[in-house]
N, CA, C and O atoms as CSV, one atom per row, in Angstrom:
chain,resi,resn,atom,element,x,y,z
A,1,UNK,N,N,-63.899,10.732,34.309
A,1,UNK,CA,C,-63.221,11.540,33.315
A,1,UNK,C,C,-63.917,12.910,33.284
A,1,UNK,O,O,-65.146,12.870,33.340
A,2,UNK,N,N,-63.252,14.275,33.192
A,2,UNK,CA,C,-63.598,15.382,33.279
A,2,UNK,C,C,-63.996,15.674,31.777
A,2,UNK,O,O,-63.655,15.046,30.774
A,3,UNK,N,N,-64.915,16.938,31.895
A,3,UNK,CA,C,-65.324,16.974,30.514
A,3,UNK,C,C,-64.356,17.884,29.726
A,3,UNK,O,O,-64.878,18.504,28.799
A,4,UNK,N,N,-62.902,18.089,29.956
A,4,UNK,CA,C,-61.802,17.880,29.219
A,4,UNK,C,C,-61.420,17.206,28.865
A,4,UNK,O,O,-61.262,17.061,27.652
A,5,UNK,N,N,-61.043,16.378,29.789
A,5,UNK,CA,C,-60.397,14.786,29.118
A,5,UNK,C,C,-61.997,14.418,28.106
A,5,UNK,O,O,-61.428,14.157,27.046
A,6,UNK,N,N,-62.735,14.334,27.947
A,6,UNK,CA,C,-63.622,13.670,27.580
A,6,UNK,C,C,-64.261,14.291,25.878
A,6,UNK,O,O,-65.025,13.808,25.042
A,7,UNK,N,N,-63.597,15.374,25.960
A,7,UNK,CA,C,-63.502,16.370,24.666
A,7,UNK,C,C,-62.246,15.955,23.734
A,7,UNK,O,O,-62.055,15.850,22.523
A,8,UNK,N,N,-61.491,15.774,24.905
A,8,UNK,CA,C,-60.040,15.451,24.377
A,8,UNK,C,C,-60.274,13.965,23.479
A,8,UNK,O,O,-59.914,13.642,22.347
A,9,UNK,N,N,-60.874,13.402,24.304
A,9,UNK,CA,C,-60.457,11.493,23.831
A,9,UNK,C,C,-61.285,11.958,22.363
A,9,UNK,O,O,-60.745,12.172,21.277
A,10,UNK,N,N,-62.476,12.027,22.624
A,10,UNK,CA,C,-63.267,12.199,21.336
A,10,UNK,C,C,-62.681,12.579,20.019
A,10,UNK,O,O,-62.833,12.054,18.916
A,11,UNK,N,N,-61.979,13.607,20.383
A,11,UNK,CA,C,-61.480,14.299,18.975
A,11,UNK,C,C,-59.865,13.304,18.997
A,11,UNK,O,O,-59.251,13.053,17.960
A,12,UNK,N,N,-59.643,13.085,19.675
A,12,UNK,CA,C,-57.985,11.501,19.158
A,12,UNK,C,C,-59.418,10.425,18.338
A,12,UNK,O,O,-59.641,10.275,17.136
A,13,UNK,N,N,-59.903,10.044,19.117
A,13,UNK,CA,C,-60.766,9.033,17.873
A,13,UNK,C,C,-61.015,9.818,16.809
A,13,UNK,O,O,-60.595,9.440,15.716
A,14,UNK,N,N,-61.822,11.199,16.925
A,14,UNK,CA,C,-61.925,11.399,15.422
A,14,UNK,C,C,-61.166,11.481,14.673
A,14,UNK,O,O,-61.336,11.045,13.534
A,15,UNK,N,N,-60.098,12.056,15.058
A,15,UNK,CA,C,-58.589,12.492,14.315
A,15,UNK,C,C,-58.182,10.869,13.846
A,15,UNK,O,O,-57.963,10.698,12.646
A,16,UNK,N,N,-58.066,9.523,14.900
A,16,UNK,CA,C,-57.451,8.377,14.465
A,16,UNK,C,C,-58.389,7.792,12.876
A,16,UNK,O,O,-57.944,7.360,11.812
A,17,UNK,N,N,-60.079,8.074,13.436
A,17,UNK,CA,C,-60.601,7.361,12.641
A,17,UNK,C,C,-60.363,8.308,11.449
A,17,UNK,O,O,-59.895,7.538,10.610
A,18,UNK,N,N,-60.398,9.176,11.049
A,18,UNK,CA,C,-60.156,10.104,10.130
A,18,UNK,C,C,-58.932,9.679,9.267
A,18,UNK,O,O,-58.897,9.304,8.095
A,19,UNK,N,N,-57.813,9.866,10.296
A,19,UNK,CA,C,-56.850,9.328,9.671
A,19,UNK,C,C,-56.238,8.221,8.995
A,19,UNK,O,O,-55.217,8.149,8.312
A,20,UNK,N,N,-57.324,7.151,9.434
A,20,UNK,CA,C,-57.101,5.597,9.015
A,20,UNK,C,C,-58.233,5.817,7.486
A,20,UNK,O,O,-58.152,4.996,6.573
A,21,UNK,N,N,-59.055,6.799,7.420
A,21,UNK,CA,C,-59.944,7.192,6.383
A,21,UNK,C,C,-59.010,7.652,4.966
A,21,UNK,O,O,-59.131,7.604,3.742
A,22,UNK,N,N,-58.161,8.053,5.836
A,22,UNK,CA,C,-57.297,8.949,4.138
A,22,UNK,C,C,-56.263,8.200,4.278
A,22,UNK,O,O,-55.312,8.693,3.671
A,23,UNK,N,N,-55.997,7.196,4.820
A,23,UNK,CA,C,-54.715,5.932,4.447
A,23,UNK,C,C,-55.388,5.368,3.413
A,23,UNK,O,O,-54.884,5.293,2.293
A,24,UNK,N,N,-56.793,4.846,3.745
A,24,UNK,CA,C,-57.746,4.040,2.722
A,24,UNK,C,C,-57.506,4.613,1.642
A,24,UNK,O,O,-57.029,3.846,0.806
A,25,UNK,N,N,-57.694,6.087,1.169
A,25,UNK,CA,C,-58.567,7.071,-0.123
A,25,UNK,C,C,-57.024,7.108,-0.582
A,25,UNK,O,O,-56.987,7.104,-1.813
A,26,UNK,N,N,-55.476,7.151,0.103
A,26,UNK,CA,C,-54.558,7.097,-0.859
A,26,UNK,C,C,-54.445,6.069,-1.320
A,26,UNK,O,O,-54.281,6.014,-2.539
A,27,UNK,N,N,-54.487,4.786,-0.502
A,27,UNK,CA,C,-54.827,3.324,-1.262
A,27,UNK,C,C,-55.366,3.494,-2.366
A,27,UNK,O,O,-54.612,3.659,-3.325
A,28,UNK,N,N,-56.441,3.504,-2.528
A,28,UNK,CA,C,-57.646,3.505,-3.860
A,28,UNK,C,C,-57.474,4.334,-4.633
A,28,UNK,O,O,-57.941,4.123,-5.752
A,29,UNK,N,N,-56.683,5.732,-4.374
A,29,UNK,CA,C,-55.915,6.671,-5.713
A,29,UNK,C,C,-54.825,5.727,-6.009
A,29,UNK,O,O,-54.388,5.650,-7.157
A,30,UNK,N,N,-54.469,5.180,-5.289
A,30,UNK,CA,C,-52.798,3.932,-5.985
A,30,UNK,C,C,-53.580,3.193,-6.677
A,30,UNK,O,O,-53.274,3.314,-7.863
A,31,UNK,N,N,-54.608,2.346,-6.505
A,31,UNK,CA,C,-55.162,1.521,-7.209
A,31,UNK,C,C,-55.773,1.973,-8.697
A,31,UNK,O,O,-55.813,1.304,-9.730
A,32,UNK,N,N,-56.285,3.490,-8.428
A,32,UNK,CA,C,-57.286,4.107,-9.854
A,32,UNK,C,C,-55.984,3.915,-10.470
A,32,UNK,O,O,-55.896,3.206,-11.473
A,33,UNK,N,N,-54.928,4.501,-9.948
A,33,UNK,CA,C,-53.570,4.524,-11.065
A,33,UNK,C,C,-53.306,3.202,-11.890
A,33,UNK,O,O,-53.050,3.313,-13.088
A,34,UNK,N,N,-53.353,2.091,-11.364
A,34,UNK,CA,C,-52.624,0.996,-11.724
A,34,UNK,C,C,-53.856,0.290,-12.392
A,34,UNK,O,O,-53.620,-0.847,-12.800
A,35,UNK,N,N,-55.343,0.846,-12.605
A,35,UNK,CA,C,-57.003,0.780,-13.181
A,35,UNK,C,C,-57.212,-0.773,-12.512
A,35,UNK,O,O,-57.410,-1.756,-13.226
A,36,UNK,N,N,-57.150,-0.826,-11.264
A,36,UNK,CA,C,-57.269,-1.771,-9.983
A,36,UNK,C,C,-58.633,-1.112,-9.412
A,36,UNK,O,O,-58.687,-0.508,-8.341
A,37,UNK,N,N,-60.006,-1.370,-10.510
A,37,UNK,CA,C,-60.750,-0.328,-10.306
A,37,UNK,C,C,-61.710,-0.937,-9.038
A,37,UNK,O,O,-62.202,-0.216,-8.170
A,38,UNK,N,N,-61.871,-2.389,-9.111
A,38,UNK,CA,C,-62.368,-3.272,-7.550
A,38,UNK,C,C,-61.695,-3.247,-6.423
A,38,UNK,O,O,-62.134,-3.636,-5.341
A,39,UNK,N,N,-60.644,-2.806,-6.621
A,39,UNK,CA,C,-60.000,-2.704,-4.895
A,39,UNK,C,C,-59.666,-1.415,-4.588
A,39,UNK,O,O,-59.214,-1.147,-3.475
A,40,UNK,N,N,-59.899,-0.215,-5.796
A,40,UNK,CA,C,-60.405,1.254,-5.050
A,40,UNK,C,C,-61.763,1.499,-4.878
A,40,UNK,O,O,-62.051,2.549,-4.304
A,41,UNK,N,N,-62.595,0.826,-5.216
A,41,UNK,CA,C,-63.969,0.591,-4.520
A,41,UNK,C,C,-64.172,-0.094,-3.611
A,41,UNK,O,O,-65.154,0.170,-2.918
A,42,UNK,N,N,-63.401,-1.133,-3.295
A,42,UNK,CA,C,-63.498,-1.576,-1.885
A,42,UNK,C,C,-62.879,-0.639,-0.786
A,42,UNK,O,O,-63.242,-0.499,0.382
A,43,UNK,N,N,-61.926,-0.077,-1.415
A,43,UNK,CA,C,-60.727,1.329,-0.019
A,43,UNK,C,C,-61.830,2.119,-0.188
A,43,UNK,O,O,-62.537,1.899,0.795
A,44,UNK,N,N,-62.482,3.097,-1.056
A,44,UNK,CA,C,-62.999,3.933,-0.486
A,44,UNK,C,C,-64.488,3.559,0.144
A,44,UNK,O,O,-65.185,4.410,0.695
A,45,UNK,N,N,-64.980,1.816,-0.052
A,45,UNK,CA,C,-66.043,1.793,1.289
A,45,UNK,C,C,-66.139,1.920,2.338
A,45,UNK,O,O,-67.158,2.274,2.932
A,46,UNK,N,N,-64.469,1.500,3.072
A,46,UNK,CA,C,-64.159,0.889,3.654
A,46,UNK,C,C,-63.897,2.657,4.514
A,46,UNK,O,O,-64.578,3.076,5.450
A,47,UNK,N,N,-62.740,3.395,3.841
A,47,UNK,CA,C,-63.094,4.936,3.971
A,47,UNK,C,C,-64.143,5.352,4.215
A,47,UNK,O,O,-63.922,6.340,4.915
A,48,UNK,N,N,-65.004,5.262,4.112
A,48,UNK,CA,C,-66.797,5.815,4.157
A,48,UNK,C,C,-66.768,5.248,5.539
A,48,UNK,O,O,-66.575,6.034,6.467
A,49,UNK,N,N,-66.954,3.840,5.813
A,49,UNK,CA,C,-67.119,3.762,6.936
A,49,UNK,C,C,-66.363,4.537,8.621
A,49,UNK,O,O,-66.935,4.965,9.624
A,50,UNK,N,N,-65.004,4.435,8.294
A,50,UNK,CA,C,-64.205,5.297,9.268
A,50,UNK,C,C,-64.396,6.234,9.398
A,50,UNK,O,O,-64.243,6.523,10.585
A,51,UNK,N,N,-64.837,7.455,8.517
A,51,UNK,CA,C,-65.798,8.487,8.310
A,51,UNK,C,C,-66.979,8.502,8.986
A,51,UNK,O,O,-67.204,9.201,9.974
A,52,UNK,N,N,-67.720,7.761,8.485
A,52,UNK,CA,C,-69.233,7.516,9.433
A,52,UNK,C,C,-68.456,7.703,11.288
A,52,UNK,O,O,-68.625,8.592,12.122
A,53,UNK,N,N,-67.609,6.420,11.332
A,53,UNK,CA,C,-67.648,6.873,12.898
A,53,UNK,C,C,-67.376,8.016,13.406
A,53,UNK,O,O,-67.882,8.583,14.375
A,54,UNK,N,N,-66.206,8.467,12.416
A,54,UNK,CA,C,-65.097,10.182,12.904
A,54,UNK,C,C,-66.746,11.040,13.365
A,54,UNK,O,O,-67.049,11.521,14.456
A,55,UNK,N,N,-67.591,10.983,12.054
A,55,UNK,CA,C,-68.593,11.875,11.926
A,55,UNK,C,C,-69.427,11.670,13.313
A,55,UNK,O,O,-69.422,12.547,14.177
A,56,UNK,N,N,-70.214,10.328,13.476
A,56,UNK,CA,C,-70.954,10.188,14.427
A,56,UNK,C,C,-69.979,10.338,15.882
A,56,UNK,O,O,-70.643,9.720,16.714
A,57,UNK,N,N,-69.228,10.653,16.300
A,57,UNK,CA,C,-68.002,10.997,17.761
A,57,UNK,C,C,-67.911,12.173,17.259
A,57,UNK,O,O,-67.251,12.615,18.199
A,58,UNK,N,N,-68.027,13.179,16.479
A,58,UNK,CA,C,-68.428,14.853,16.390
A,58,UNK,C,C,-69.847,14.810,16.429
A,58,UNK,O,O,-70.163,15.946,16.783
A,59,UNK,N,N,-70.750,14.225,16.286
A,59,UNK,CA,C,-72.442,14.262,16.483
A,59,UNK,C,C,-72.660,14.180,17.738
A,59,UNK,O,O,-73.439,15.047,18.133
A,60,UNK,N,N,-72.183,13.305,18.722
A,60,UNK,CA,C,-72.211,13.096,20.062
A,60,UNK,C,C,-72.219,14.288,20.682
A,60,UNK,O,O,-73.198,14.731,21.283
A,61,UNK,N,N,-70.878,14.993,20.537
A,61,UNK,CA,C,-70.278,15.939,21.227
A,61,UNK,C,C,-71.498,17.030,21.112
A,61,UNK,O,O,-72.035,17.633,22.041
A,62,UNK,N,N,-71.779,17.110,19.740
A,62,UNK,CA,C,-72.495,18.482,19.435
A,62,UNK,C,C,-73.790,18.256,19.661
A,62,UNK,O,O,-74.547,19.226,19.711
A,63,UNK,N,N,-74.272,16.991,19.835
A,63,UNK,CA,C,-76.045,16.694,20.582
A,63,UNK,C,C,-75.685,17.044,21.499
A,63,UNK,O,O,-76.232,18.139,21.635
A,64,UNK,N,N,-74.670,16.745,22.878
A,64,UNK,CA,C,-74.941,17.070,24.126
A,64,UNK,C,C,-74.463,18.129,24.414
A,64,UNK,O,O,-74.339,18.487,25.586
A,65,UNK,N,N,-74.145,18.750,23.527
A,65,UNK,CA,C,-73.761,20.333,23.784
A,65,UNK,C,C,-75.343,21.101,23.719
A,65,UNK,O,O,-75.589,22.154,24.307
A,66,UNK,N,N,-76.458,20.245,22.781
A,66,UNK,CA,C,-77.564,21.175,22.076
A,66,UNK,C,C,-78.305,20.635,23.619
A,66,UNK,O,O,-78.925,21.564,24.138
A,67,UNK,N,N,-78.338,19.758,24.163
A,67,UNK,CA,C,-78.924,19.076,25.358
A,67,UNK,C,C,-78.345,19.589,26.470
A,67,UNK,O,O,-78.401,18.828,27.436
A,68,UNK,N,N,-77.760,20.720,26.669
A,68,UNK,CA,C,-77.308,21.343,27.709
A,68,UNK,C,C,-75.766,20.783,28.064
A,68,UNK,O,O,-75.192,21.466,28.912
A,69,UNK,N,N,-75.154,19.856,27.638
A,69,UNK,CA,C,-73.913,19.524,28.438
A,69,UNK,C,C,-72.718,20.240,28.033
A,69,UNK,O,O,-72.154,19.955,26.976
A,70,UNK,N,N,-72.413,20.898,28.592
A,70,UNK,CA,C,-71.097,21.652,27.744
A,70,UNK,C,C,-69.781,21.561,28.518
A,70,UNK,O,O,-69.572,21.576,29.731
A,71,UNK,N,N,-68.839,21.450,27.328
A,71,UNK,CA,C,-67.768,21.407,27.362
A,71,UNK,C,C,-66.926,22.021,26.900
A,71,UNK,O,O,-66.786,22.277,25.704
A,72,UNK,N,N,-65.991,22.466,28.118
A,72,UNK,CA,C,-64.863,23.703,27.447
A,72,UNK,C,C,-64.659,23.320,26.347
A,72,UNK,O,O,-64.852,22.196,25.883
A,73,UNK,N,N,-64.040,24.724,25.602
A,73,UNK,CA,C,-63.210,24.591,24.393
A,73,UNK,C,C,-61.928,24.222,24.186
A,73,UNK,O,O,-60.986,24.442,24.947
A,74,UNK,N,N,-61.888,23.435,22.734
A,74,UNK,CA,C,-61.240,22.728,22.338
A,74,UNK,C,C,-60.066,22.858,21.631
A,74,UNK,O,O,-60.583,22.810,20.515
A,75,UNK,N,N,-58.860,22.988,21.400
A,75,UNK,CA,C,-58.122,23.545,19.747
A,75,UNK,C,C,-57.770,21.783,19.561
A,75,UNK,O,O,-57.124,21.498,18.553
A,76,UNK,N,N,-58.049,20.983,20.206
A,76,UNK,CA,C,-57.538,19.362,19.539
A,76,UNK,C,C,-59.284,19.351,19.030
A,76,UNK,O,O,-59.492,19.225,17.824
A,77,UNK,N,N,-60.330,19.468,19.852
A,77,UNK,CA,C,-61.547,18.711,19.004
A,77,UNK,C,C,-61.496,19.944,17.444
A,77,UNK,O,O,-61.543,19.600,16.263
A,78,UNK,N,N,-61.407,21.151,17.907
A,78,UNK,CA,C,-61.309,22.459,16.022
A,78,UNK,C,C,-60.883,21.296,15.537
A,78,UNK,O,O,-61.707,20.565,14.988
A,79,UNK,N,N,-59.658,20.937,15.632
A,79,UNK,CA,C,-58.268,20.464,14.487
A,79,UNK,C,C,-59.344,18.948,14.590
A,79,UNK,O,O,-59.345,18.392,13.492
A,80,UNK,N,N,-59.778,18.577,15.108
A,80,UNK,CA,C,-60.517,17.565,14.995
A,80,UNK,C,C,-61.038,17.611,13.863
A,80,UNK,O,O,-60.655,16.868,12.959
A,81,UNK,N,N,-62.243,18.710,13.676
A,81,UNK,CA,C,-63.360,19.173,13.138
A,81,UNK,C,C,-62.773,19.010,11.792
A,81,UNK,O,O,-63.251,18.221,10.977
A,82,UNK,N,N,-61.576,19.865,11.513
A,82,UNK,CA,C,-60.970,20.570,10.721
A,82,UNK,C,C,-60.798,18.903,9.779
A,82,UNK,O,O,-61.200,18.652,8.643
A,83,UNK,N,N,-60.299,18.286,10.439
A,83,UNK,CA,C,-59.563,16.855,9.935
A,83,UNK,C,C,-60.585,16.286,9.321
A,83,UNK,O,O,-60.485,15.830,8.182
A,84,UNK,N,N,-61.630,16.256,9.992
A,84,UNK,CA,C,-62.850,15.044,9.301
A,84,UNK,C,C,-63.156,15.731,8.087
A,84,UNK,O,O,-62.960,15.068,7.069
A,85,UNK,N,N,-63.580,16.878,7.939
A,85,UNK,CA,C,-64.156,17.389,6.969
A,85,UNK,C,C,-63.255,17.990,6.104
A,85,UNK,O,O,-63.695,18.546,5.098
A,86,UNK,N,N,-62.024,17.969,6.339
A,86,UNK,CA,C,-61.001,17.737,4.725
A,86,UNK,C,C,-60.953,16.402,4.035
A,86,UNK,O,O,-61.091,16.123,2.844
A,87,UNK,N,N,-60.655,15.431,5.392
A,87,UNK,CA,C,-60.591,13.887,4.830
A,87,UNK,C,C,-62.586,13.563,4.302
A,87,UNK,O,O,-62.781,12.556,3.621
A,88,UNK,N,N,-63.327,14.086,4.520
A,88,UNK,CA,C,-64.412,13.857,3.950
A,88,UNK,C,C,-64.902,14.177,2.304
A,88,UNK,O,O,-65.593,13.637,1.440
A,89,UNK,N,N,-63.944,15.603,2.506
A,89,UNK,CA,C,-64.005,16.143,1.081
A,89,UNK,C,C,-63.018,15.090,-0.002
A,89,UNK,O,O,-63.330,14.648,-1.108
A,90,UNK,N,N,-61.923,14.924,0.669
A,90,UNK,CA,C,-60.914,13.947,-0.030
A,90,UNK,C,C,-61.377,12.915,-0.531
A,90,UNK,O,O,-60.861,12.478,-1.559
A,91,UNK,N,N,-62.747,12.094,0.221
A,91,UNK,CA,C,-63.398,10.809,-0.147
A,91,UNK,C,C,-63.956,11.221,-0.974
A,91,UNK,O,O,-63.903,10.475,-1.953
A,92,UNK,N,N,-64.702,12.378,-1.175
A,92,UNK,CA,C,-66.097,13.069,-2.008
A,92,UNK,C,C,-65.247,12.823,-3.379
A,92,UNK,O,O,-65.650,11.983,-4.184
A,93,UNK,N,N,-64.002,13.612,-3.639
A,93,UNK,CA,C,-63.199,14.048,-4.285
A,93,UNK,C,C,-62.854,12.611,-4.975
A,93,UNK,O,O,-63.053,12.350,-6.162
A,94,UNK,N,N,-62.263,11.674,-3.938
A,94,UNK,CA,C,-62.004,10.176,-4.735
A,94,UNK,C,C,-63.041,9.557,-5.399
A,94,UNK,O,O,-62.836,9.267,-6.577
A,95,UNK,N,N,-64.109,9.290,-4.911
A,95,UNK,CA,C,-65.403,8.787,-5.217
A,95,UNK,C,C,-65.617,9.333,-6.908
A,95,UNK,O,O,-65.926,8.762,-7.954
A,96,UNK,N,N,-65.371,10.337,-6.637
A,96,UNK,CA,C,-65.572,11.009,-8.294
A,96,UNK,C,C,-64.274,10.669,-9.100
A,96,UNK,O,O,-64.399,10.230,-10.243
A,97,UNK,N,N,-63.488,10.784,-8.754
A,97,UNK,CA,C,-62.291,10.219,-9.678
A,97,UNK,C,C,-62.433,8.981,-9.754
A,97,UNK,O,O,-61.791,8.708,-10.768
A,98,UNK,N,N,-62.886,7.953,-9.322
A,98,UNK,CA,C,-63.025,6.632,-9.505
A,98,UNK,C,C,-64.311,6.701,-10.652
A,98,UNK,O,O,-64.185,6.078,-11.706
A,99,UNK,N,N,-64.989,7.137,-10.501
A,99,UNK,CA,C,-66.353,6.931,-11.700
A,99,UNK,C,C,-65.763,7.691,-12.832
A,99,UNK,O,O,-66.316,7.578,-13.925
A,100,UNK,N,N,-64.810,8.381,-12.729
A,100,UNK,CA,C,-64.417,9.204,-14.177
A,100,UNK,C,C,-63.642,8.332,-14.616
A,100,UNK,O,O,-63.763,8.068,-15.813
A,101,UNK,N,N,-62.564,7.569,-13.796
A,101,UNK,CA,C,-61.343,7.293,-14.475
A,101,UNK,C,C,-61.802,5.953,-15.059
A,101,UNK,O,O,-61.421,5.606,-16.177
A,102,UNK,N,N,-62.905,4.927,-14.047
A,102,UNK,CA,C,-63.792,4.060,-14.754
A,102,UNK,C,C,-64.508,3.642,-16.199
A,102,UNK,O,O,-64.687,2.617,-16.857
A,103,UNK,N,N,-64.827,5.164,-16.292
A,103,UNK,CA,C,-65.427,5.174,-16.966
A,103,UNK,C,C,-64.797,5.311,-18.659
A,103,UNK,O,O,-65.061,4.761,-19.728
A,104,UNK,N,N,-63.706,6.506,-18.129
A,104,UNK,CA,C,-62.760,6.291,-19.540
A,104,UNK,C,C,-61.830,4.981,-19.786
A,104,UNK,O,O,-61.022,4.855,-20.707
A,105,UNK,N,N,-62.113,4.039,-18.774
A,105,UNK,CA,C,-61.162,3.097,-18.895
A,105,UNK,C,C,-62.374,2.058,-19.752
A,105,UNK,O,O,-61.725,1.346,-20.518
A,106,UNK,N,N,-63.208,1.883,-19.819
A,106,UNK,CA,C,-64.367,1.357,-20.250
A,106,UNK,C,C,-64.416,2.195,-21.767
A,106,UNK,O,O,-64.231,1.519,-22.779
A,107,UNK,N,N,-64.676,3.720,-21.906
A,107,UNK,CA,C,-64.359,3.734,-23.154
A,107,UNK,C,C,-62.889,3.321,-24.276
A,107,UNK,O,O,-62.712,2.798,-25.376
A,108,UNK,N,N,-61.981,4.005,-23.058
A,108,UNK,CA,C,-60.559,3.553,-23.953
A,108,UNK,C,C,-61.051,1.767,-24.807
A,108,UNK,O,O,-61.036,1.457,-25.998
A,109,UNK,N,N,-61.438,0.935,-23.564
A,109,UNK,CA,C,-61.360,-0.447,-24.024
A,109,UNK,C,C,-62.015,-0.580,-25.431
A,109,UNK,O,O,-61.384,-0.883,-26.443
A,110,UNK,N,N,-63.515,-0.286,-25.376
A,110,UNK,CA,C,-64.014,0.020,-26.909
A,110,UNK,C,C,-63.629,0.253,-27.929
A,110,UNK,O,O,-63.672,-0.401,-28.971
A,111,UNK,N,N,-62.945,1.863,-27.544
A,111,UNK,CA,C,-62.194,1.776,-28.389
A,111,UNK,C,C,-61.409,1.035,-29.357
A,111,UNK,O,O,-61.501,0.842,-30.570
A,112,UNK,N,N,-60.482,0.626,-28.295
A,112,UNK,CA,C,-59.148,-0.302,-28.617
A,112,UNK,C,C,-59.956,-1.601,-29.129
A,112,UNK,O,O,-59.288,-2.392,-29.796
A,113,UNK,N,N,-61.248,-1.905,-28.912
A,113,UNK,CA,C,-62.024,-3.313,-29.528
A,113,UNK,C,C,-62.083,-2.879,-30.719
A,113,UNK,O,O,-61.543,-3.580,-31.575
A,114,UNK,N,N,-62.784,-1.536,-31.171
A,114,UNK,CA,C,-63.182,-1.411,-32.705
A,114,UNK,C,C,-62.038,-1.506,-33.553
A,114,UNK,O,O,-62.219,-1.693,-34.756
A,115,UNK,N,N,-61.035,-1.417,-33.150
A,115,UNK,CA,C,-59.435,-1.377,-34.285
A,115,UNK,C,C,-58.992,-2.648,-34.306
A,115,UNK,O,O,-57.983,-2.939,-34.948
């Protein structure tokens, strides 16, 4: 495989794993909705992990670029780049809406105990 094709494949995995990352994180926003608050903590672990790989298959590329191996440029690995680290922010972004919406769902309940 040429180190086109080999730029190329990399960034389809990152892009796939990425993308199977923010199938998860809309899962677990369906779930915060419906306060299904254990099975949007299980989607967005599960997110984290597909992430980890997207991330570590852009680490590869960019160690053996720092190790001398280089490989033409890319506009599928950019849009690659581009992909992980929106869908990364999106997890960042869920992660926090899950501890907020948690959390008022825990006060609402109190609430609704003291009356």
């Amino acid at each position: 495989m040429d180190k086109s094709e080999q730029i190329n494949s990399v960034a389809m995995n990152i892009i796939m794993e990425a993308g199977d990352a923010r199938a998860l994180i809309t899962d677990a926003l369906l779930a915060i909705e419906q306060n299904h608050f254990t099975e949007a903590d299980e989607k967005i672990s599960q997110a984290q992990k597909k992430i980890t790989i997207a991330h570590s298959n852009q680490t590869d590329i960019v160690q053996s670029e720092i190790h001398g191996d280089v490989f033409p440029p890319s506009l599928l690995f950019n849009h690659a780049q581009d992909t992980l680290m929106t869908i990364n922010s999106e997890l960042l972004m869920s992660r926090h809406l899950l501890k907020i919406f948690h959390m008022l769902d825990k006060r609402l309940s109190h609430l609704e105990q003291q009356n």
